[in-house]
C-alpha positions, 0 to 999 in steps of 0.5 A, a space after each residue: 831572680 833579678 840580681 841584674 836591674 835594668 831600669 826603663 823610662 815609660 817616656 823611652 823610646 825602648 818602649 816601642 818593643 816589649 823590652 821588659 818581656 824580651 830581656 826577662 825571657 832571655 836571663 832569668 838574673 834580670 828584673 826590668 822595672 819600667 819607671 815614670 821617670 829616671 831623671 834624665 831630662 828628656 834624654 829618654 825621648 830623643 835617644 834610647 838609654 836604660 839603667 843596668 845595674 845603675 849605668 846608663 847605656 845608650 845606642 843610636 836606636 832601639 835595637 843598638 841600645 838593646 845590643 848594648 844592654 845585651 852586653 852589659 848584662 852579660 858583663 854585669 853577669 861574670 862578676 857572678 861566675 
């Protein structure tokens, strides 16, 4: 369906799980696009991040940036209800 975009640098350090496959199976509203570069200047490479609907969200590690984008979808996810 993808109402929900969650952009992912190919650089990131979410790249070590398989985030795309993982978040598409958990909501069916979210497309993950996996993106050469999202600009950010080697943020993607010291500290896991991602775009949810073009906000950037972080976490310390792999599974709190998860965590984190969790949340922002489910918030992303009520202005739909």
């Amino acid at each position: 369906m993808g109402i929900i975009i969650v952009e992912i640098c190919e650089s990131n350090l979410l790249q070590t799980i398989e985030t795309e496959q993982l978040l598409e199976s958990e909501y069916p509203e979210v497309s993950v696009l996996v993106s050469e570069c999202l600009s950010f200047c080697g943020l993607c490479r010291f500290k896991p991040f991602a775009l949810v609907n073009g906000r950037r969200i972080r976490g310390k590690n792999v599974q709190d940036c998860l965590d984190n984008i969790r949340l922002a979808i489910e918030e992303e996810l009520l202005q739909y209800k």
